[in-house]
Every structure is written in structure tokens, then in C-alpha cells.
C-alpha positions, 0 to 999 in steps of 0.5 A: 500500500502507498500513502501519499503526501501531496501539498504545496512545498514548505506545507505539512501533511498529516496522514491517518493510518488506519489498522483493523483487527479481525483477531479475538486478541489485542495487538500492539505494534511498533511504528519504524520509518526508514529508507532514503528520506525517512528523517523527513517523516515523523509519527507525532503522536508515537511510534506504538499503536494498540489495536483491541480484539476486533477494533482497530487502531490509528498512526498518525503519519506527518511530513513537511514538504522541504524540497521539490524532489519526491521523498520516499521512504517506509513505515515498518509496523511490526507487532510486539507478543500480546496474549501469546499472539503475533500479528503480521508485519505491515508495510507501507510506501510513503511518498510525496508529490508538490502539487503548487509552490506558493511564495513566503514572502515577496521583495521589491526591488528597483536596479537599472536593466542595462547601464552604458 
């Protein structure tokens, strides 16, 4: 699966992960993110989510757009042992996509176009 963050450049995107459990179990699981710009993601409301028997659980996944480029990287969700249970390791592709560039602040200037 692939989350994308779209947005204007120097915009932050916040992004919802939703986890389901079909299981009779609570499950618990560790957020990790890694990969070429993965310092440029960041789990503001923790890197653990806990899922009850037959509920689900949120991750908020949030991302600054600094530069032009697309950034890449991938949230690793690995489960910790809980009643004797393992859930599955999920993985997702983050990427980021600027969608418009809106200037910060302007500057007015005057200089002679050409001088003899």
C-alpha cells in the first residue's frame, strides 16, 4: 500500500493510518520509518499503536514538504507478543508529490536593466 503526501512545498501533511483487527486478541505494534528520506517523516503522536480484539487502531503519519524532489521512504509496523499472539508485519510506501509552490514572502526591488 502507498500513502501519499501531496501539498504545496514548505506545507505539512498529516496522514491517518488506519489498522483493523479481525483477531479475538489485542495487538500492539511498533511504528519504524526508514529508507532514503525517512528523517523527513515523523509519527507525532508515537511510534506504538494498540489495536483491541476486533477494533482497530490509528498512526498518525506527518511530513513537511522541504524540497521539490519526491521523498520516499517506509513505515515498518511490526507487532510486539500480546496474549501469546503475533500479528503480521505491515508495510507501507510513503511518498510525496508538490502539487503548487506558493511564495513566503515577496521583495521589491528597483536596479537599472542595462547601464552604458
Amino acid at each position: 500500500n502507498t500513502i501519499e503526501f501531496t501539498g504545496s512545498l514548505h506545507a505539512t501533511v498529516v496522514k491517518q493510518v488506519r489498522l483493523k483487527s479481525p483477531s479475538s486478541f489485542t495487538l500492539v505494534y511498533n511504528a519504524f520509518l526508514v529508507g532514503r528520506d525517512a528523517e523527513d517523516f515523523s509519527l507525532p503522536k508515537g511510534d506504538s499503536v494498540t489495536i483491541p480484539p476486533g477494533g482497530q487502531g490509528f498512526l498518525n503519519v506527518e511530513f513537511t514538504i522541504r524540497f521539490l524532489h519526491p521523498a520516499e521512504a517506509m513505515l515498518l509496523l511490526i507487532s510486539n507478543k500480546v496474549d501469546g499472539v503475533h500479528g503480521a508485519t505491515l508495510t507501507f510506501s510513503l511518498k510525496s508529490e508538490v502539487k503548487n509552490i506558493e511564495p513566503i514572502g515577496m521583495i521589491k526591488c528597483k536596479s537599472p536593466c542595462y547601464e552604458l
